[in-house]
Structure formats: C-alpha cells, structure tokens
N, C-alpha and C positions, 0 to 999 in steps of 0.2 A: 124336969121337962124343959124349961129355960137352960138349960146347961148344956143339952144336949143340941138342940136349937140353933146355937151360936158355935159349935165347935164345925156341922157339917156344909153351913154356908162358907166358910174360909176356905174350905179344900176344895172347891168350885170355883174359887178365882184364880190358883194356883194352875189350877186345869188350864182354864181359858189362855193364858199369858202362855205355855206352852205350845198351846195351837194355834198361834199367833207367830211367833215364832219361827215354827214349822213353816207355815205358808209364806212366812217372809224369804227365807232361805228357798224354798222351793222355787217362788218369783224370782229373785235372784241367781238362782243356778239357769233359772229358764236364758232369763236375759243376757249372764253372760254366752249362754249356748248362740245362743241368737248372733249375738255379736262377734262372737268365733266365727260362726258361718258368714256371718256379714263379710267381717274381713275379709275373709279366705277367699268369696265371690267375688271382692274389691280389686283383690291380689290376681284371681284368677283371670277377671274381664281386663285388668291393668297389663297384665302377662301377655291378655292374646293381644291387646290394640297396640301397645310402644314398638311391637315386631314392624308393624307399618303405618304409623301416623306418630306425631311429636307429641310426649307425655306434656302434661301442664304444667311442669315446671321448667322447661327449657323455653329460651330466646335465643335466637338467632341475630347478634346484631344489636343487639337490644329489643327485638319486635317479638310481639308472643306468636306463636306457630300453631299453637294447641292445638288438637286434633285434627291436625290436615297433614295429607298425605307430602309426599317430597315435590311429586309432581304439581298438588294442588297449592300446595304455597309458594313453589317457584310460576308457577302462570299468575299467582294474585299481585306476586312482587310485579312481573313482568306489565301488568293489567296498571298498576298503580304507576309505574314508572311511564309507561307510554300514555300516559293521560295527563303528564307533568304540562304546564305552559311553557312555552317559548318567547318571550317578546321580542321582536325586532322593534329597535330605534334609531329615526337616523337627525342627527341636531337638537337630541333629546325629548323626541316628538312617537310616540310607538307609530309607526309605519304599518304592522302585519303581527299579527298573531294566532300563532298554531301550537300542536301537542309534539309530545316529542317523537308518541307514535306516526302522526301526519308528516313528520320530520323524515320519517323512514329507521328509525330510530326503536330498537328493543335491546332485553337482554336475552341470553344466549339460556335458556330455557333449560334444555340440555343437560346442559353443563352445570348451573343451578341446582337442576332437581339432580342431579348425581352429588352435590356438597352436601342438601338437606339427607339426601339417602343415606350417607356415610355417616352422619349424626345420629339419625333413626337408628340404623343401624348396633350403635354404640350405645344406646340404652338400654337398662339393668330393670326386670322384672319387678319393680319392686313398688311399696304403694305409694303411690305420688302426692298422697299429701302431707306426707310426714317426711316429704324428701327435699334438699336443700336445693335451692333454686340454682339453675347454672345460664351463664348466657356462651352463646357460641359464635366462632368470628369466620367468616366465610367470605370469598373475594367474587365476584361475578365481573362475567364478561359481556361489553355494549357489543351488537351489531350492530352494521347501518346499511339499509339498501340503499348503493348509489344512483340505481334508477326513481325510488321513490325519493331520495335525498332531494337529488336534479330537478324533478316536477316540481318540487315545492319551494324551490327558492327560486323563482323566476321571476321578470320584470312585472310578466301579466298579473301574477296573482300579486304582487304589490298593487301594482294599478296606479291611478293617477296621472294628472298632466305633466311630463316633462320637456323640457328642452334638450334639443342635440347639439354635440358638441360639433366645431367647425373649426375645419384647418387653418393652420397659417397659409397666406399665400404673398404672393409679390403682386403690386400693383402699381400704377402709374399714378402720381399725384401732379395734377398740373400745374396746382399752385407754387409747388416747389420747383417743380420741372426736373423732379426725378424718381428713379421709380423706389419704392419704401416695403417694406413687411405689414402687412396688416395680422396683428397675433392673432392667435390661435382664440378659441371660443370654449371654454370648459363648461359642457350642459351638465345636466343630472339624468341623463337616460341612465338606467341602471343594465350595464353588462351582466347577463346569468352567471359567464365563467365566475366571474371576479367577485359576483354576490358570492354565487356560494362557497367560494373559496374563504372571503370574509367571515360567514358565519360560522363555517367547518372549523380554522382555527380557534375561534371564539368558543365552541361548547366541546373540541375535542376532549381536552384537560377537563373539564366540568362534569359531563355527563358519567364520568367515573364517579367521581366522587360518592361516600355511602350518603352523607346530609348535602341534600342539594336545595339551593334557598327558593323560595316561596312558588320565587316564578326564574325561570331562566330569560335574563336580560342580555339581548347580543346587542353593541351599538355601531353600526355600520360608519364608513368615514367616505370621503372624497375616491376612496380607493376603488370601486365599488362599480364608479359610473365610467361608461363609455368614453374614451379619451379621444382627445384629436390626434387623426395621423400624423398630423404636418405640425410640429411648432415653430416659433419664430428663432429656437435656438439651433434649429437645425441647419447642420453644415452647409448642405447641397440646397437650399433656399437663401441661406447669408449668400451663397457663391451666385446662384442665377443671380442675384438684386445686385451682387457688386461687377457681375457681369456685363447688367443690361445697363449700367452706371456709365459702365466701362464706356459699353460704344458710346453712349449719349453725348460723355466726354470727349470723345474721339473728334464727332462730328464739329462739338462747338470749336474744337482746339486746331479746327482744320481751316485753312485758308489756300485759296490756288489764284496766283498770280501772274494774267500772263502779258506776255512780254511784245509789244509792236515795237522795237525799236527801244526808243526810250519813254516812248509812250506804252502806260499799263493800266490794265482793268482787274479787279479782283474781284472774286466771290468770296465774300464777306463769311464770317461766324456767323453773323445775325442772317445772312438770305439764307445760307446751310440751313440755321434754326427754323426759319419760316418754311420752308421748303419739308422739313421733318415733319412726318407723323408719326404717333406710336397706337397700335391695333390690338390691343391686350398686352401679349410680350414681348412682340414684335413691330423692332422700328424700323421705318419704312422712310423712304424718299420719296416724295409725290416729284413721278418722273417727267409729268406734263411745265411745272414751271420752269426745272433743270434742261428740257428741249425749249422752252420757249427763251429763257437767257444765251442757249448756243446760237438759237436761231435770230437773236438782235444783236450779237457779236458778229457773227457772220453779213448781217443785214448793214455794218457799219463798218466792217472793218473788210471785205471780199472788195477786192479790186478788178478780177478779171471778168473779163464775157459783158462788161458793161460800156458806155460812151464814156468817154473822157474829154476833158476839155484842158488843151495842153499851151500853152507858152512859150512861142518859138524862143530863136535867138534871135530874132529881128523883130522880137516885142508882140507880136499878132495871138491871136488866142486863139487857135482851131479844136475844133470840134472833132474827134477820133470817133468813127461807128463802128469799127470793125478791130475791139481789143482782145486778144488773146497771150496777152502778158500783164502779169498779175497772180495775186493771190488768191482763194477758196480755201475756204472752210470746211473739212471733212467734217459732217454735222454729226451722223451718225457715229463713227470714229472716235469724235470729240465725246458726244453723248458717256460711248462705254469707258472710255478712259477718266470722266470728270466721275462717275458714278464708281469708279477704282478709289480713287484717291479721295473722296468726301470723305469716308472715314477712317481715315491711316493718322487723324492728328498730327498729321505734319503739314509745314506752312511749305507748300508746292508754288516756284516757281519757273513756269516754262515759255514757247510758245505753243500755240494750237495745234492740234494734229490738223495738217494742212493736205487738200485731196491735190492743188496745185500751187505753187510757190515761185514766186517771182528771187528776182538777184539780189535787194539789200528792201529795208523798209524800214519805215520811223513813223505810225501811226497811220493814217490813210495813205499815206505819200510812199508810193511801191517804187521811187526812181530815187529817191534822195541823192539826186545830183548825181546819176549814174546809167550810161545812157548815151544810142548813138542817134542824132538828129539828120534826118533827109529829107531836105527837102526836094519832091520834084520838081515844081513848077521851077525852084532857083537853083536845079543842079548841082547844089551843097549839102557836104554831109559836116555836120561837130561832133565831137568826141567829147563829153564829159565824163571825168571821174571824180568823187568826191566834193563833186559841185565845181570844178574846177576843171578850166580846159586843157582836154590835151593836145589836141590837134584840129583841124579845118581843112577840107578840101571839095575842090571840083569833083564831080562825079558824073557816070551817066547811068541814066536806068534804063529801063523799058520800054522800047518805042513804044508810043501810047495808039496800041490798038486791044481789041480784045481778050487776044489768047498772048497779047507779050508784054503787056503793061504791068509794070509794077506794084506790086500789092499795096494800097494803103490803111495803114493802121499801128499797131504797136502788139511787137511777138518778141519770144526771147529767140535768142542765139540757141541752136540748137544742139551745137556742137561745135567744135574746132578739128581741121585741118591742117596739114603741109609736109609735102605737096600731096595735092590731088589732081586728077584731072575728071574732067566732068564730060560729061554725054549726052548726048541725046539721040535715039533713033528716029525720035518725030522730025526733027530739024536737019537730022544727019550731018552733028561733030562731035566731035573730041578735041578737047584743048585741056591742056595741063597746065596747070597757076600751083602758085606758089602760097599762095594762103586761102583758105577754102572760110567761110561762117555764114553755114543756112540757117534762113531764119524762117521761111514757112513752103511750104508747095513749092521746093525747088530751088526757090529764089533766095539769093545769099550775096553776101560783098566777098569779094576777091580782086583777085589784082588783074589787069587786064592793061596791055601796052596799047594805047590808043597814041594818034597825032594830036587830040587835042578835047579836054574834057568840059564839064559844064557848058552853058549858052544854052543853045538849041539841037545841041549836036542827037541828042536823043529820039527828036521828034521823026528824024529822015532815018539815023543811023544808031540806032538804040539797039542795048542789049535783046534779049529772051523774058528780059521780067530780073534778071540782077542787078546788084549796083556794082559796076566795075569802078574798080579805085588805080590810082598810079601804085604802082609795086613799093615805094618805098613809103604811100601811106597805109596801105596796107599791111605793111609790118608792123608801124606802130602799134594801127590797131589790132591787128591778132594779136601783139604780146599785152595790151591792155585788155582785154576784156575777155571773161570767161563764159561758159554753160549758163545759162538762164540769163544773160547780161542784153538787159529790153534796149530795141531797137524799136525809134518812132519814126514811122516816115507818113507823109504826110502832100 
C-alpha cells in the first residue's frame, strides 16, 4: 500500500513543471507579438511624422528641432533672434537699449523654412531611437527694415541733454586790435544720419554670425554727433580774417601829408586809428571826425573871401575888406578824396583839392612875396616877385567917383593879353594897348600914353576904374607875372 502511495505522487510533479512551462512560453510568444506590433506602430507613426516634421535625432546647427515643422522651427529661430538685446554705449556708459527685432532686424523666414524643408525632406522611415544622431549645417539670411531701422536709432529715442555744436567764426578783438578766429564748438547733439550709420556698420558683420554673444554691444564714438559747419581750419574763414587784417593794416600804414608851401599838416596812423570803427565785419570810418579835421584845415589854412591885413611898402598896415584872391578849400572834394586814400597804405603826399587857388603859398601867407602893390591915395604901383623887387611906378587909376573908381582890395590877374583893345559901349571907346591884365569887373593895368602920371592927376582926369601904366612898365610887368598872380590895391 505504501509502495504504491509514493510512486503516484512523483508523476504529479513532473506534470506540474510542464504546465509551467507551457504558460511561460505562451506569455512569451504573447509579449514578443506584442512588441512586434509595438514596433511596427513605432515604425509606422515614425514613417507618417519624419514626411513633415524633424525626427528626434536630427540638429540643425547644433539645436534640437524635434517635432516641429520647417516652418515652425524657422519662425521660433526667427522669434529667438529678434528678441536678442542690442546695447548702445557711448564713453562706455549704455546710452539705449533695444531688440534686434525693435532694430528692424529678422531672419528671412522663407528661405529658412525651405533649408529645414530640404532636411525634412531627406529623412529615412526608420525608428528613431535606434538611429544615429546627425546634426545639419544650414546658412540663414538677416533682413532689415530700413524704415524700422531709421525710427529706432534716432536722437529722440536716445534722449537726454545735449549741447550743440557752433561754428567757427571771425571776430574783432579789441585788445589786440585785430580781428581773430574763434574755433569751432564740437556739442554732442547726436545726428540720426550718422547714428545710424554708426551702429549699422557696428552689427552688419555680427548679426550673421550663428553664436552671437549674450547681448550685442555697439559703442558709438565722436563720429555720431552733429558737427560744426564752419571750422577754424577752413580756408574761406582763414581768408575773411586775413582779409579783414588786411584793410586794418591798410588803414594804420596810411598817412596823407599835405603840403602849404613848406609848411605841412598830416593825418596821422593814430587819428586814421581813432577815427576807425569796426561793426561786426565791417570796418568803417566814422565820417563826422574826417569832416570835422577838413573843416579846421580849411578853417586855418582858406585865405580867400576873408579881411586881410596887409603891409604896404611905405610900412602902414591896412586893412583889405573886399578879398577875392586867395585860397578855398573844396571840403566836400577834400572829404571824398581823403576817404580814397585812408586805406590804400600808402604814405600820400599832396596838396588839398582846392575849389579856389591863389598864385604861390607857404602856409597861411597866399603872396610869398609875389604880388602887384597900388596904391591909390599915392598913385604907385611895386612889383614884387619872390620877395624881391622888380619894378615901381607912377600910375593913375580911377577918377574917384562911383561908377569909375577903382576897385579896392586883392583879386588875381585874370588873364593876359597883347595886344588888345578894349571897349566900351557905356562910355563910347575903343582904344588898343599893348598889354592887356584884368583883374576884376573890367578893371585891369595896361599901358596907356598919358603926359603925366601919379600926383593927383587921377582925381580931375582918371581912368574908367583901370590902372593905366607907362608902356614900358607895363611890359615889364606883363612878362613878370602870370594867371592868378594877386594884385593888392589899396
């Protein structure tokens, strides 16, 4: 019974461990099924998506792409690139900062998602995580709106207080007493052009780049700001300043000397200088002092139309009221011709522009010993020239009545004669002489054949108002004395 017992429990384990077995193999055939099908779902959902989106084992650049379309990975690049910082610095100080989109600044999208497409493109069905990693090298292209560009780099949106720049100019320095450059002025107003010319060169080269650093730092220079028009190295400003030098020069280096004889007045460098103003850039002659110096030259030196007090030859000193031989002063004349020559820098020696002109002079003195003397009361005439006598004679003049009396005073010789003959229809003659020299309203010396001159011969039997001379002194004196040669009678 026991023998039996123990042989049919052994063949009941032998059992067991077979259907054990069985079911392990059966789980196992299940599992690999399973995982077939997995695969194949893996392969299959792998197959549809790589046709249009990046499998997970491709980089672009080195960046993962994974499951995004061509398009969606080129707008994210694009998204990340125009969100990049910009700094502006100027003297190492940030000034402004903006994106590189605010820049006006993207990539060319486009053309992007057509490199990722071509990638896409080129991938192989196959399961991607048993597949060897690849990375892919792709080149992208920056746009830049130059209208957004332009907005953004402009003075305003810098901001802040600046200084403007200021020309050179030319100006007058009185201390020096001439005129000088005052340099130019270099502000910091910031010109747009030139900012963003500045910053354009600064991120053209950069903004390609694949690794670009943290933040894009641009640092703006001197170049940047508003310049002055005018410097002081400019040509046509050195030329005004050595211009206006020029006349200044002119004026001081001028002197006008004029001449009475041997007596001389000059207008000085220094009354020229006083006399000068300069009005910005323009030098001026204050024309009230230059009339008032003609007009105390003329006030000192005009000999005619005034009394005189003369010195006979018989020593008496009379008194002449009625002179019209002598000098004047043409003021106005004088005026334009001294306002010629102040600034010609030449030393000008003349006489005055004269409106009347006597025969010789040597400072106030219009006769310097040159000169016919008559007197009536003593019916002699002298003859000087060069202070020196040439002759003396009897004479008659004028029977002393109204309309035949001889003129007294001092006129020039108005002209010369020989022969003439003279007229008159008021008195009804004509008589021809041999040497003619009127000297005012008619009345002149000439030769007239008398029985007998000087005394009183005048008073009963007097000329018309002439001085008749004997014939042979009247030759002398016509070859002795010329046109404007003063005659005093007295």
């Amino acid at each position: 019974m026991k023998t039996k017992g123990n042989g049919k429990k052994g063949k009941g384990k032998i059992t067991d461990k077979a259907k054990l077995w069985k079911r392990v193999g059966i789980i196992t055939g299940i599992l690999i099924l399973l995982l077939v099908i997995a695969v194949g779902a893996m392969l299959a959902v792998d197959a549809s998506r790589i046709k249009e989106r990046f499998g997970m084992k491709i980089t672009v650049n080195g960046r993962s792409v994974w499951g995004k379309t061509a398009k969606e990975a080129a707008e994210e690049w694009n998204e990340e690139f125009q969100e990049h910082p910009v700094s502006v610095k100027e003297n190492g100080e940030e000034i402004y900062r903006l994106t590189l989109g605010e820049a006006g600044y993207s990539l060319d999208t486009e053309a992007l998602a057509q490199e990722f497409e071509n990638i896409i493109d080129s991938q192989k069905p196959e399961l991607q995580i048993f597949k060897k990693a690849k990375n892919k090298e792709v080149t992208y292209k920056v746009l830049c709106s130059g209208e957004t560009f332009a907005s953004a780099f402009t003075a305003e949106k810098v901001g802040g207080e600046r200084e403007d720049s200021a020309d050179a100019y030319v100006n007058y320095d009185a201390e020096q007493g001439k005129f000088v450059i005052i340099p130019e002025v270099n502000g910091n107003k910031i010109s747009d052009s030139e900012f963003q010319k500045c910053v354009e060169n600064a991120l053209q080269n950069v903004v390609e780049q694949r690794d670009l650093p943290e933040v894009l730092e641009v640092e703006v220079d001197d170049t940047i700001y508003i310049k002055p028009n005018i410097t002081s190295q400019q040509e046509d400003l050195v030329n005004q300043m050595n211009s206006l030098n020029g006349e200044l020069d002119s004026y001081r280096g001028t002197t006008i000397t004029y001449q009475f004889g041997d007596t001389t007045e000059q207008i000085t460098s220094d009354m020229i200088c006083s006399w000068m103003t300069v009005e910005g850039l323009e030098v001026k002659l204050s024309e009230e002092p230059v009339r008032d110096f003609i007009s105390q030259l003329a006030a000192k030196y005009n000999t005619i139309y005034r009394d005189r007090n003369f010195k006979t030859s018989t020593g008496e000193t009379v008194k002449l009221e009625h002179n019209e031989y002598g000098y004047q002063i043409d003021q106005e004349a004088e005026f334009q011709q001294v306002m010629t020559e102040l600034n010609s820098g030449q030393e000008v020696t003349r006489e005055p522009v004269y409106k009347k002109e006597g025969y010789k002079r040597n400072g106030t003195d219009d006769l310097v010993g040159n000169y016919v003397e008559v007197s009536i009361e003593k019916q002699h005439l002298w003859l000087y020239k060069d202070g020196k006598l040439v002759t003396e004679t009897d004479v008659v003049t004028g029977t002393p009545k109204e309309e035949t009396a001889t003129y007294k005073g001092a006129w020039p010789i108005a002209y010369k004669a020989s022969p003439y003959t003279l007229s008159s229809d008021f008195y009804g003659y004509e008589v021809k002489v041999n040497y003619w020299m009127p000297f005012v309203y008619g009345q002149g010396l000439h030769d007239l054949e008398r029985s007998e001159y000087g005394g009183e011969v005048y008073k009963t039997n007097g000329s018309h108002g002439c001085v008749n001379l004997p014939l042979e002194q009247a030759k002398i004196i016509y070859e002795t004395v010329a046109k404007g040669f003063p005659i005093i009678l007295y």
